[in-house]
C-alpha positions as CSV (number, residue, x, y, z in Angstrom):
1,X,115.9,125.5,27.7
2,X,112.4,125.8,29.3
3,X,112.1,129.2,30.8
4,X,110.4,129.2,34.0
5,X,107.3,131.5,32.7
6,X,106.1,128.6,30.7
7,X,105.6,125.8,33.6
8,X,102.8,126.0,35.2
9,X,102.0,126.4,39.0
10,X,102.2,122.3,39.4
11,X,105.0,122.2,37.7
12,X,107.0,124.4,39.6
13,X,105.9,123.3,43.1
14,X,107.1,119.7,41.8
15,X,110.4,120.6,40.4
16,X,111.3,122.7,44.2
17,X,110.0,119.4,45.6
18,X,112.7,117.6,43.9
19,X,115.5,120.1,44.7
20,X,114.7,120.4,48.4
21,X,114.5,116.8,48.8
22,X,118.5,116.8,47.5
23,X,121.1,115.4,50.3
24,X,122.5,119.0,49.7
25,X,119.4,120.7,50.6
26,X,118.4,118.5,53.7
27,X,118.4,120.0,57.6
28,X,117.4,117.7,60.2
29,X,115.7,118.7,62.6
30,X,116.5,120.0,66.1
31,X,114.8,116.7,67.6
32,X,116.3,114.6,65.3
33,X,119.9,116.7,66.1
34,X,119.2,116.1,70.0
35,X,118.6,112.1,69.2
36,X,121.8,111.9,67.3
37,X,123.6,113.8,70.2
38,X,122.5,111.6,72.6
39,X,123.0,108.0,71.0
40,X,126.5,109.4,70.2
41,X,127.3,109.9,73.5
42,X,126.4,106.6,74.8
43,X,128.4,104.8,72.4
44,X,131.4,106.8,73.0
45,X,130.4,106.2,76.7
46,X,130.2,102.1,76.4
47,X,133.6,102.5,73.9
48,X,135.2,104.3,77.1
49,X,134.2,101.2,79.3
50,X,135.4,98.6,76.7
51,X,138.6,100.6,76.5
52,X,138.7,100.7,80.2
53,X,138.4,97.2,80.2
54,X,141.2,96.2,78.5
55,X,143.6,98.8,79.9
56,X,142.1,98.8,83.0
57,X,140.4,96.0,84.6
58,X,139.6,97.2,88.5
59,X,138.7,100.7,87.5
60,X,136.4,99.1,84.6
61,X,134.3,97.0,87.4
62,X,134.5,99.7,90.0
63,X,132.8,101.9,87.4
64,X,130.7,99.0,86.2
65,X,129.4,98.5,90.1
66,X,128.7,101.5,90.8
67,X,126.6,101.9,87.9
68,X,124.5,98.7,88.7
69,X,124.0,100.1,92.6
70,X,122.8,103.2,91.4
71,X,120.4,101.3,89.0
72,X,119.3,99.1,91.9
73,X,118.6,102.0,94.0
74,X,116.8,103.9,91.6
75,X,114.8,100.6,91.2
76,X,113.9,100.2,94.9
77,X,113.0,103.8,94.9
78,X,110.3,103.5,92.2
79,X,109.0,100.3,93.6
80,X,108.8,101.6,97.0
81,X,106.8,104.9,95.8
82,X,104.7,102.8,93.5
83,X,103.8,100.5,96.6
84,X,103.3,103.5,99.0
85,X,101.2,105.4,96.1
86,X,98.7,102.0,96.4
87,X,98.9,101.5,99.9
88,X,97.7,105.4,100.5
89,X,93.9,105.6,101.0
90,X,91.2,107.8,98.3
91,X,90.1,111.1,99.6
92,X,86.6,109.3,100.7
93,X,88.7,107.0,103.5
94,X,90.8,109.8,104.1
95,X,87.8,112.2,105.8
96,X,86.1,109.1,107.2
97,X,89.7,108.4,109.0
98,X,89.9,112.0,109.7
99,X,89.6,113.0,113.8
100,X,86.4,114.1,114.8
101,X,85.5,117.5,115.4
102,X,83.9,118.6,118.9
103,X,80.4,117.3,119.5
104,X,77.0,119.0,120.0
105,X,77.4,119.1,123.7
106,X,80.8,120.5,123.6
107,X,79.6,123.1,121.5
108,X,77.0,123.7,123.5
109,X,78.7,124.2,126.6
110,X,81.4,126.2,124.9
111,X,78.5,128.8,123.8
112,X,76.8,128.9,127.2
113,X,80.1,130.0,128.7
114,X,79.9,132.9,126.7
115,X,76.0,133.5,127.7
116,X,74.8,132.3,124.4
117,X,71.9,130.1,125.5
118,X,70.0,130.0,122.5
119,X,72.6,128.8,120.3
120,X,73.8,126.3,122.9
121,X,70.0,125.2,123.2
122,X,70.1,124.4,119.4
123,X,73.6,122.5,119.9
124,X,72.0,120.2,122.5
125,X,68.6,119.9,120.1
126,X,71.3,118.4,117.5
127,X,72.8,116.1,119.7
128,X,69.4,114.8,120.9
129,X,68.3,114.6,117.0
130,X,71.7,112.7,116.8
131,X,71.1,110.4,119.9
132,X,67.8,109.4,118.5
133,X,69.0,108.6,114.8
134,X,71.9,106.6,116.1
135,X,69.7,104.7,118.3
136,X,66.7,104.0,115.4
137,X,64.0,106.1,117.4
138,X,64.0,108.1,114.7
139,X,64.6,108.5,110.6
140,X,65.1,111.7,109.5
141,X,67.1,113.4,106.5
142,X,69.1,117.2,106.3
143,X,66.1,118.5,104.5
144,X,63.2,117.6,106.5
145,X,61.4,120.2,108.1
146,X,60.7,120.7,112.3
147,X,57.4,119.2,111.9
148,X,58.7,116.0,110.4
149,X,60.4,115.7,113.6
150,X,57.8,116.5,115.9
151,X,55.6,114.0,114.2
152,X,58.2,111.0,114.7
153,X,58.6,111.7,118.1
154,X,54.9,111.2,118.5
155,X,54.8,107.9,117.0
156,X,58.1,106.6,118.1
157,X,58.5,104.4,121.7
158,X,59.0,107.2,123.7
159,X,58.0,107.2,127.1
160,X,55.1,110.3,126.9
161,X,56.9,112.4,129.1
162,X,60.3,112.9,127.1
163,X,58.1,112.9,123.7
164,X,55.7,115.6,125.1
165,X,59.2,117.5,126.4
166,X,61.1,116.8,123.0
167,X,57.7,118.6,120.9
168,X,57.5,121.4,123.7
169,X,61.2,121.9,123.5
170,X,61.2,121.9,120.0
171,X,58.6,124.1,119.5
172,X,60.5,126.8,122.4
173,X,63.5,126.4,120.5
174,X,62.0,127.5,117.0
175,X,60.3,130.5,118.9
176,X,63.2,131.6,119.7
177,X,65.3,130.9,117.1
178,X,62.7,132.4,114.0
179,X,60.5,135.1,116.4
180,X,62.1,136.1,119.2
181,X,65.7,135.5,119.6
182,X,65.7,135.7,123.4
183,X,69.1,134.5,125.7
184,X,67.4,131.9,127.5
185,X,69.1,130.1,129.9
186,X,66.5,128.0,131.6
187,X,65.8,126.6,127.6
188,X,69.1,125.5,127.4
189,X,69.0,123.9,130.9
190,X,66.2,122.1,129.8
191,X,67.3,120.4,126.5
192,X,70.2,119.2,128.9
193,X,68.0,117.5,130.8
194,X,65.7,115.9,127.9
195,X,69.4,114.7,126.5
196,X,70.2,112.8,129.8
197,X,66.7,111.6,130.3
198,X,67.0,109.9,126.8
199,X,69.7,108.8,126.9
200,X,68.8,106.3,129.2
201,X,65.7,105.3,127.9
202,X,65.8,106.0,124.2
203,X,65.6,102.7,122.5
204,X,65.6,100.8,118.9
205,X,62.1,100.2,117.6
């Protein structure tokens, strides 16, 4: 008899291999257990129905319809989620479907109420801005400066007087905004009238 201090390391890792791989030696797993559960319980379940079947026809296709109606149902469901998952539209159409928040003038007369002129000036200087681009007398992007304003209203097809009130407006309004902060009423009042006045004559290029 060999004694175990003269195999060598390979040896004896072989010979446990061969030993655990033994019907004796083998544990399935709790997966495999789980599998084996499960198959045998739907083959005791469609033994039951073919039992039933034989002793008992109308409870047989009782059970067999109900079984088919709640696989139909369950089928509708999915299809009808599936269907309503594709019919629902991406976050982009989603905030372009979304209702619109109060406008520039509504903001403005909101802050006016509560004596904050120079904020409700700049509300009514956004809707102008936003009159203008909607109607093409302007091109402007979120990153261009006053002056890039000021210098498209002098080019644009402006009657003189509403182009030399938009500049002198604009001009108030950054005083006041950057320097001196001031509660000024009549500057509000006055970018009211500019926005009425153009929006009767401001017109696409």
């Amino acid at each position: 008899m060999v004694s175990p201090s003269d195999l060598s390391d390979e040896q004896i890792r072989t010979l446990a291999a061969e030993i655990l791989g033994r019907d004796e030696y083998f544990r399935p797993g709790i997966a495999d257990e789980a599998w084996r559960e499960l198959l045998t319980r739907i083959l005791d379940f469609f033994d039951f129905l073919e039992a039933l079947r034989i002793a008992s026809p109308l409870i047989y296709w009782m059970i067999l319809g109900a079984l088919l109606l709640a696989a139909a149902v369950l089928l509708a469901h999915v299809v009808w989620t599936v269907r309503l998952a594709l019919r629902m539209p991406g976050p982009e159409a989603r905030e372009r479907a979304r209702p619109p928040g109060p406008g520039f003038l509504e903001q403005a007369e909101s802050l006016a109420r509560e004596e904050l002129f120079l904020e409700a000036a700049r509300r009514v200087e956004l809707g102008t801005i936003e009159l203008l681009l909607r109607r093409r007398v302007i091109a402007l992007s979120r990153s261009d400066p006053g002056r890039a304003l000021r210098e498209q209203v002098r080019s644009s097809a402006l009657p003189e007087a509403e182009r030399s009130a938009l500049i002198s407006l604009q001009r108030r309004l950054e005083a006041g905004l950057f320097r001196e902060y001031a509660a000024d009423r009549s500057l509000y009042q006055a970018w009211l009238d500019l926005h009425r006045r153009l929006e009767s004559v401001a017109a696409s290029p």
